[in-house]
Structure formats: structure tokens, C-alpha cells
N, C-alpha and C positions, 0 to 999 in steps of 0.2 A: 494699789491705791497710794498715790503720793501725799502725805501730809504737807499744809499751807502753813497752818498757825496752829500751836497749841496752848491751849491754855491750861496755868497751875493754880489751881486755891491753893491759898497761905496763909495759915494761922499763927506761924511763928513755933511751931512744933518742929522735935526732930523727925516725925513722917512726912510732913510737909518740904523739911529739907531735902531729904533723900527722894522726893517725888519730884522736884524740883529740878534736882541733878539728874537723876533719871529723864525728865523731859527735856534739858538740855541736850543732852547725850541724843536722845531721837531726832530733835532737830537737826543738831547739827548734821547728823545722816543724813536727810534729807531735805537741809535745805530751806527748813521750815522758821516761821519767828514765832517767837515765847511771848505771850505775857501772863505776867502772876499778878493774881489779883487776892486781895484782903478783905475780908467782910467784919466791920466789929456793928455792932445793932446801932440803932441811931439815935436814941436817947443819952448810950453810953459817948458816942461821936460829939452832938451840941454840949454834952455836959465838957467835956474834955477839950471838942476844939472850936467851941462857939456854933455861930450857924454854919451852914455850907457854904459853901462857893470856894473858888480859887484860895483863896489867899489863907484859907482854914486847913486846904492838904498840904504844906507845906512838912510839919511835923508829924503829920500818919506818914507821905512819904520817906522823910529822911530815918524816921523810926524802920519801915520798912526794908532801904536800903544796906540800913545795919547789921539787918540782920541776914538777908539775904549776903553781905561777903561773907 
């Protein structure tokens, strides 16, 4: 069975990193694309980054890229 896509939860933990690099590592064997995805509950999200929409994940994402280098 060839892997297409894999996907990582990310909490921002060290299991999370190393599940991370481990799913890179498989991809790139085969060729597959990553995405990691973040879940924080949504009362904590409006409180912190207003309502939804575009212009709200600006700073989950750049928080998320940080952490992931």
C-alpha cells in the first residue's frame, strides 16, 4: 500500500514533535505530503483570536510554525 497524504496532530508537545519527524521520514519514503494539524477548543480560539475567519489564523499559524522549526 502506497501512502498519498499523512496527517499529524499537534499540540505543541515533545510527542507530537517526534510524531511529526517520524511522519516526515515516511513521507518522504514514499512520496507522500504532510499536513499537521492543531486543535485548541473554540471558546479558548474567540477568546484569544476574536471570531473566525481568515484574517483570525494569522497568529495560531505563525505560533504553529514556530514551533514546528
Amino acid at each position: 500500500m502506497r501512502l498519498r497524504h499523512v496527517l499529524v496532530a499537534a499540540d505543541e508537545s515533545d510527542s507530537a514533535r517526534n510524531a511529526l519527524r517520524a511522519a516526515l521520514a515516511v513521507a518522504r519514503r514514499g512520496g507522500a505530503r504532510v499536513t499537521v494539524m492543531t486543535v485548541i477548543p473554540a471558546h479558548a480560539a474567540v477568546a484569544e483570536l476574536g471570531p473566525p475567519g481568515p484574517a483570525s489564523y494569522g497568529p495560531e499559524l505563525a505560533r504553529l510554525e514556530r514551533w514546528m522549526a
